[in-house]
N, C-alpha and C positions, 0 to 999 in steps of 0.2 A: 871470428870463429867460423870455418867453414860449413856447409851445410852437411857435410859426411859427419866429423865430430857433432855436431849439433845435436845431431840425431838419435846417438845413439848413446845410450847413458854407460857410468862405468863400470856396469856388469853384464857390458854389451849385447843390452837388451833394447829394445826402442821404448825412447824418450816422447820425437815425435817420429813422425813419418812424413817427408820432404822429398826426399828421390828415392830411387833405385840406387843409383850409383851411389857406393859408399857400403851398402850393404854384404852379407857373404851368402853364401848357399844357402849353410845351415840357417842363418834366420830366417832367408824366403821360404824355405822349405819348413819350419816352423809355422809362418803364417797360413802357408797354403794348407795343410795337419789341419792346422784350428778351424780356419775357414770349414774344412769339411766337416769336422765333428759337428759342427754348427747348421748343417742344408738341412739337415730333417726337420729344423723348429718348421718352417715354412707346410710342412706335411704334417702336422701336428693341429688336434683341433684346438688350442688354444698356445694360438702361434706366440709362445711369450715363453722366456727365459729370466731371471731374478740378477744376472750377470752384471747391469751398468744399475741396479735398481738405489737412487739417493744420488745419484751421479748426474749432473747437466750439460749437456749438449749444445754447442752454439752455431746452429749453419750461416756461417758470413758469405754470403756471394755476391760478390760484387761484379759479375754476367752473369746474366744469365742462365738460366740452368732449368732443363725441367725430369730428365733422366738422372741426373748427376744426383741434386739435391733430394728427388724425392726418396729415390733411394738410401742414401745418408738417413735421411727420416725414418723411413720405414726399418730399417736396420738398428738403427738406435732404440727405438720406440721396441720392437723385439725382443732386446739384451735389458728391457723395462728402463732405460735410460729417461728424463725428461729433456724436454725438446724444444729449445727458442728457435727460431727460423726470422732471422734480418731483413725484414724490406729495407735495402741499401737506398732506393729511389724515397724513399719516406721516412728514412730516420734524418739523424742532427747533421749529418753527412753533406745533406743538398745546402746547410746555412753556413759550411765551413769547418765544422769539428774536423779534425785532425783523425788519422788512422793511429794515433795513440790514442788520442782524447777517447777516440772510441773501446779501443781497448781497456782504460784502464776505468769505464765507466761497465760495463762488461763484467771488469776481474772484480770490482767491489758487488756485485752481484753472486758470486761466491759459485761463478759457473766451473766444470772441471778440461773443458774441452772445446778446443774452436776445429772447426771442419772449415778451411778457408779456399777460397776459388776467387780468382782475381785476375785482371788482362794483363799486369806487369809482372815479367817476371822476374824472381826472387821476393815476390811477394810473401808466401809464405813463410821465407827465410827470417824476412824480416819480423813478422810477427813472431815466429818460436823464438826468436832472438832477444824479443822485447816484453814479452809478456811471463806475467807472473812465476814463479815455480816450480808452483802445484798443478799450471793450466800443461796440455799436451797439445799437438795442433797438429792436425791432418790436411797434408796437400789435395786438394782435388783440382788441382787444376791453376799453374801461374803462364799466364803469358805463350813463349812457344818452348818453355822449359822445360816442365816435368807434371806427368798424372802419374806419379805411381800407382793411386786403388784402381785405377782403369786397367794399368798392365796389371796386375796383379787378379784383376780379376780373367783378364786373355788368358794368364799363366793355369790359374786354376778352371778355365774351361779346357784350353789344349790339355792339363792335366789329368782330365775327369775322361775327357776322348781318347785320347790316343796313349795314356797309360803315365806311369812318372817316367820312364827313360827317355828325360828330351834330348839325351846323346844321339838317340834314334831318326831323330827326324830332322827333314829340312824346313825351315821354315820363311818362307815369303813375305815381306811386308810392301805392299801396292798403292800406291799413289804419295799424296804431295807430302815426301819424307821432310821438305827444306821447315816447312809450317808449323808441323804437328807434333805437339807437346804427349802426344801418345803414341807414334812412333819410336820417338827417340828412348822414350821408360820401356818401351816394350823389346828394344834392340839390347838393353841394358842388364834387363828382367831374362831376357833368351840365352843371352851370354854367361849371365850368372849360373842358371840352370845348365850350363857345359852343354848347346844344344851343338848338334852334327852341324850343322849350317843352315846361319843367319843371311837371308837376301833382301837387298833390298831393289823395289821396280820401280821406277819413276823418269822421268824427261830429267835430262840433265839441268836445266832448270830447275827447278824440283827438289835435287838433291845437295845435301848440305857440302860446302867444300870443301871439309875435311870429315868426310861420313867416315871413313876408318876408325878413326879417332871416338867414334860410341862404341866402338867396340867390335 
């Protein structure tokens, strides 16, 4: 099963979240909507929402992460979600368990959600793939593949600036395009939103060899 279908259930709503590509307008523009109704909690003296409240949250990251994941946290803990956070370096991991073994030690914990960040990519792929039903799993990050909540969150700042008509603008993406698993969600995420023109700036080096081909 591809990761486009994977994603997106049959009332083509999202199931998980894995890439950009695969998505429509109307659903980003969906996301970016709710995202917003949602920035006031933050200016609120009791920054909490009832939204994920009985719901569990699993941050697996297996790099590093200290912007990425604490965020995830602090976001979750907001929407009153509860919150396991994985030391990868100090679970069963370092003796050998397996990234099922660990999943399915995980899913008998009766958690609802993995937020997963990993160096190989189709990492996430593989766990929406493999893991329980009722779990969902959020990309943050596989290898040089895909950060969709990273574009997504670009989307909804160029959003908040410069207004919703990204038919309107040009937009630049500068430096090492060949590496960057937030490049590429972010050329993908631009394109979606029907921007005026998508550029990209880098050494030829740098750039992937068939950069066209994101769109």
């Amino acid at each position: 099963m591809s990761g486009h279908s994977l994603q997106i259930d049959s009332n083509g709503q999202l199931r998980h979240f894995l890439c950009i590509s695969g998505l429509n307008r109307q659903l980003m523009t969906e996301i970016l909507d709710t995202a917003e109704s949602f920035a006031g909690v933050t200016e609120q003296t009791v920054k909490k929402v009832p939204l994920l409240r009985g719901k569990t949250i699993v941050n697996l990251f297996f790099e590093a992460s200290t912007r990425t994941r604490t965020t995830f946290e602090l976001a979750a803990k907001r929407l009153s979600a509860d919150v396991l956070n994985i030391n990868i370096t100090q679970s069963s991991t370092v003796k050998g368990e397996t990234l099922l073994d660990t999943l399915r030690n995980l899913e008998a914990m009766h958690v609802d959600m993995f937020v997963v960040r990993h160096a190989d990519s189709g990492a996430a792929h593989f766990i929406a793939a493999n893991t329980a039903p009722h779990i969902s799993v959020i990309n943050a990050g596989d290898g040089r593949h895909s950060h969709p909540t990273q574009a997504m969150l670009d989307m909804f700042t160029i959003r908040r600036v410069k207004g919703p008509d990204f038919g309107a603008l040009r937009v630049a993406i500068v430096g090492d395009i060949l590496h960057s698993r937030v490049a590429r969600s972010q050329i993908h995420a631009l394109n979606l939103l029907n921007t005026g023109e998508v550029r990209i700036v880098a050494p030829k080096t740098l750039i992937p060899a068939h950069a066209e081909s994101l769109g």
